[in-house]
Steps between C-alpha positions, in 0.01 A plus 500: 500500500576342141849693504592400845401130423678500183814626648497209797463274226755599266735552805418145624571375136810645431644416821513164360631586188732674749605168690473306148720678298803682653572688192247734579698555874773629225658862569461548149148397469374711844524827337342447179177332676524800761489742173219299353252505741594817665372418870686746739238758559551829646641523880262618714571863592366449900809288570695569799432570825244738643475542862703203637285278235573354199200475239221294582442140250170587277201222521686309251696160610858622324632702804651439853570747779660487836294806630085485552477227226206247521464138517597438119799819496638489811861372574742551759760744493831365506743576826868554556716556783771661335496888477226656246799597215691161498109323507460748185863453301405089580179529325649689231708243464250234457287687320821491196431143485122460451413406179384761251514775758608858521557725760317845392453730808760482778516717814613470900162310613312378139591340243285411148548242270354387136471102437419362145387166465722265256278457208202776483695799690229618713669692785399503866642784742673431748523723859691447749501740803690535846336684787736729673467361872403115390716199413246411238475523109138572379461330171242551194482348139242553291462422118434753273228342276258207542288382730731201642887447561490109575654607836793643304525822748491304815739221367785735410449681843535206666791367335688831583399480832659160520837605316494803832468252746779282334741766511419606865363849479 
């Protein structure tokens, strides 16, 4: 409880040191404080899809799923009306331009990503999965470590689901 309270707190804090000072936005600051405190974690190794599903969120508030997720986890998936592989090259696409993210696993109907945050590093994975007879993409992020995510996971989700929609998929 201490741990998870301390770590809202010192996120909260240095998110105005964040806004403050841009120096620490620096690309030669980021992976110096990412060394320092060493916040990535370990990838879960129950990523991908089993059964048509993608992972469910644990009790914790720092995930969102499109698929059986409650009140606080659930999101909607986002839709196309393209075909599934120009839906899929698009959201590669988009997914080059997020900041601070990396496309790890790639195949015909899933994709996995790794985001850091700018200052502390921790990562959050990233899944995004197409159904074969569905114009849908089920989505998950989840943070590796902590208790909270300040919304983080559902923000970026959102924000590429509004850079698909702007390009027409």
């Amino acid at each position: 409880m201490i741990s998870t309270f301390f770590t809202v707190i010192v996120t909260l804090i240095l998110s105005f040191c964040f806004s403050a000072f841009p120096v620490v936005a620096s690309p030669l600051i980021q992976p110096y404080s990412m060394a320092i405190f060493g916040l990535k974690g370990t990838a879960p190794q129950d990523l991908g899809i089993n059964k048509e599903l993608l992972k469910p969120c644990p009790a914790s508030p720092n995930c969102v799923i499109s698929q059986n997720g409650d009140d606080t986890h659930s999101i909607k998936p986002i839709t196309y009306q393209t075909d599934r592989e120009t839906a899929r090259k698009v959201l590669l696409k988009v997914l080059t331009v997020v900041p601070r993210t990396t496309v790890v696993e790639e195949t015909e109907n899933y994709i996995r990503t790794e985001s850091s945050s700018s200052l502390l590093g921790f990562v959050d994975d990233g899944e995004f999965y197409f159904p074969e007879d569905e114009k849908l993409i089920h989505l998950r992020s989840a943070s590796r470590l902590g208790e909270s995510d300040l919304g983080v996971n559902r923000r970026r989700l959102e924000q590429i689901r509004l850079a698909l929609q702007d390009l027409g998929i």
